[in-house]
PLY file of the C-alpha trace (Angstrom):
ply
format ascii 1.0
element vertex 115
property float x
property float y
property float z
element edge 114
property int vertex1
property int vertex2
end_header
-107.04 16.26 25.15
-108.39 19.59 23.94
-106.82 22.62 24.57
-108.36 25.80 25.00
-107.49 28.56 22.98
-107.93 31.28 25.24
-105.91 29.54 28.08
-103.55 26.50 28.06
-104.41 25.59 31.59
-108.04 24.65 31.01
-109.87 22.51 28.74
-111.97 23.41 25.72
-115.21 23.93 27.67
-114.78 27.21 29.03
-114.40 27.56 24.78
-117.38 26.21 24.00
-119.43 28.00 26.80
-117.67 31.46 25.44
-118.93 30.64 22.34
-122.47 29.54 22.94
-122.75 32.83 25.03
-121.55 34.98 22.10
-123.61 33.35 19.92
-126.52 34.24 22.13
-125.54 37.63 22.37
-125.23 38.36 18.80
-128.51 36.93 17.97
-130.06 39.03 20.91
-128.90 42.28 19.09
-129.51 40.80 16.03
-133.26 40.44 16.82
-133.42 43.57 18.40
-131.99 45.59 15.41
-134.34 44.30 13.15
-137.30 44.57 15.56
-135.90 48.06 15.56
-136.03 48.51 12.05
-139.07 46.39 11.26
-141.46 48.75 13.83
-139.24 52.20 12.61
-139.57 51.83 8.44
-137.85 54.50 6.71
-135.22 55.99 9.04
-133.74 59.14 7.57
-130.19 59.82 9.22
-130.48 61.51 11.72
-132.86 59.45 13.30
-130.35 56.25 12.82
-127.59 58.73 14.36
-129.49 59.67 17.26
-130.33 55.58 17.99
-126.38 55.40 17.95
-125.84 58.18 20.27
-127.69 56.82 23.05
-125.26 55.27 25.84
-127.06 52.09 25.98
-126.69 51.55 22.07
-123.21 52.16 22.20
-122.72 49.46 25.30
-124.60 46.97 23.31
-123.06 47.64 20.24
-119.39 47.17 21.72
-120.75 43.94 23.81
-122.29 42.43 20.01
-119.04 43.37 18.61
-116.66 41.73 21.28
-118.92 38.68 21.04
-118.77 38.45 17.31
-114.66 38.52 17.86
-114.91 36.35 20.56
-116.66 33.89 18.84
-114.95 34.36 14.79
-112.15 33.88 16.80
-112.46 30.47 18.93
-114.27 29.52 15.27
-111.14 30.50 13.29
-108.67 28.81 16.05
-111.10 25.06 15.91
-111.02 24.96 12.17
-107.13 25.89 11.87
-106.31 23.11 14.47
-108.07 20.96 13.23
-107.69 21.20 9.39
-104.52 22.74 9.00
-101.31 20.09 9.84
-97.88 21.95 9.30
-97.44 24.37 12.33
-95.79 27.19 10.86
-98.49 27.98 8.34
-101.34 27.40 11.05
-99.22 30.02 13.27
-99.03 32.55 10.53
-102.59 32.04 9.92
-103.49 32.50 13.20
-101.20 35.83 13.13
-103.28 36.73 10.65
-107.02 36.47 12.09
-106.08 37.76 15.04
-104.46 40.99 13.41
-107.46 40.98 11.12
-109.80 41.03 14.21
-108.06 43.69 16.19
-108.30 45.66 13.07
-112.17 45.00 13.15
-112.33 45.81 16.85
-110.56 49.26 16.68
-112.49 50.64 13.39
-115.86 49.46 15.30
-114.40 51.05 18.23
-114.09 54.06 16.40
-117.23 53.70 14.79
-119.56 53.44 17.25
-117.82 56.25 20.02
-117.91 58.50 17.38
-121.38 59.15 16.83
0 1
1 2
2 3
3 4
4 5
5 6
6 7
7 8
8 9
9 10
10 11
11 12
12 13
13 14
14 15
15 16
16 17
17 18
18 19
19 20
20 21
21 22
22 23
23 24
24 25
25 26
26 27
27 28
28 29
29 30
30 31
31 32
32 33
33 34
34 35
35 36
36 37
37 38
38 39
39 40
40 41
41 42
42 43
43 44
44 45
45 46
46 47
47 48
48 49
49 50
50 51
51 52
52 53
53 54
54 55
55 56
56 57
57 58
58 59
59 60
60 61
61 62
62 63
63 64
64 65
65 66
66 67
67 68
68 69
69 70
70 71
71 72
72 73
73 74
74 75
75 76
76 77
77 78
78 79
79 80
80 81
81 82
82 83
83 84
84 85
85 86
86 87
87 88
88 89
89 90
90 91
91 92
92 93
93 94
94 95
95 96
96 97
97 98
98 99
99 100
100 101
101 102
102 103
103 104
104 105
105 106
106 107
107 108
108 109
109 110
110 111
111 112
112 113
113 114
């Protein structure tokens, strides 16, 4: 049986659905940021700041960034459970990606409110 990793009371497929959707997600703002980039050569600074400080660039910015959590995380979890036998180091392991992660998530936070 396969258990999730977000929940114990349901099966890996909500998993796999969280991380086809975050995959999509990222690759949506992935495309658009080079589109972005590809049709706007040379931006000076201020012009990348002022991108940033538009509402909806924040929103999607914090939505790619969940999503690429999200999904390095359900990644992370798969390849520990399955690869990595004695408990106690696949527990600290996991400590350690997930403190790794929040880290990521709180300097991005801070990154992209601050502009």
């Amino acid at each position: 049986m396969v258990k999730s990793v977000l929940s114990v009371s349901h099966q890996g497929l909500r998993d796999w659905m969280i991380q086809r959707l975050s995959a999509m997600i990222i690759a949506i703002y992935c495309v658009g940021l080079v589109g972005y980039l590809i049709f706007n050569p040379g931006l000076s600074f201020v012009e990348w700041r002022g991108l940033f400080a538009l509402m909806w660039v924040k929103i999607a910015s914090l939505l790619f960034l969940l999503s690429l959590l999200f999904h390095a995380w359900i990644g992370m979890w798969t390849i520990f459970t399955d690869y990595v036998k004695p408990y106690q180091l696949r527990c600290v392991l996991h400590t350690v990606v997930f403190l790794l992660l929040a880290a990521c998530f709180f300097g991005g936070l801070m990154i992209v409110w601050s502009v």
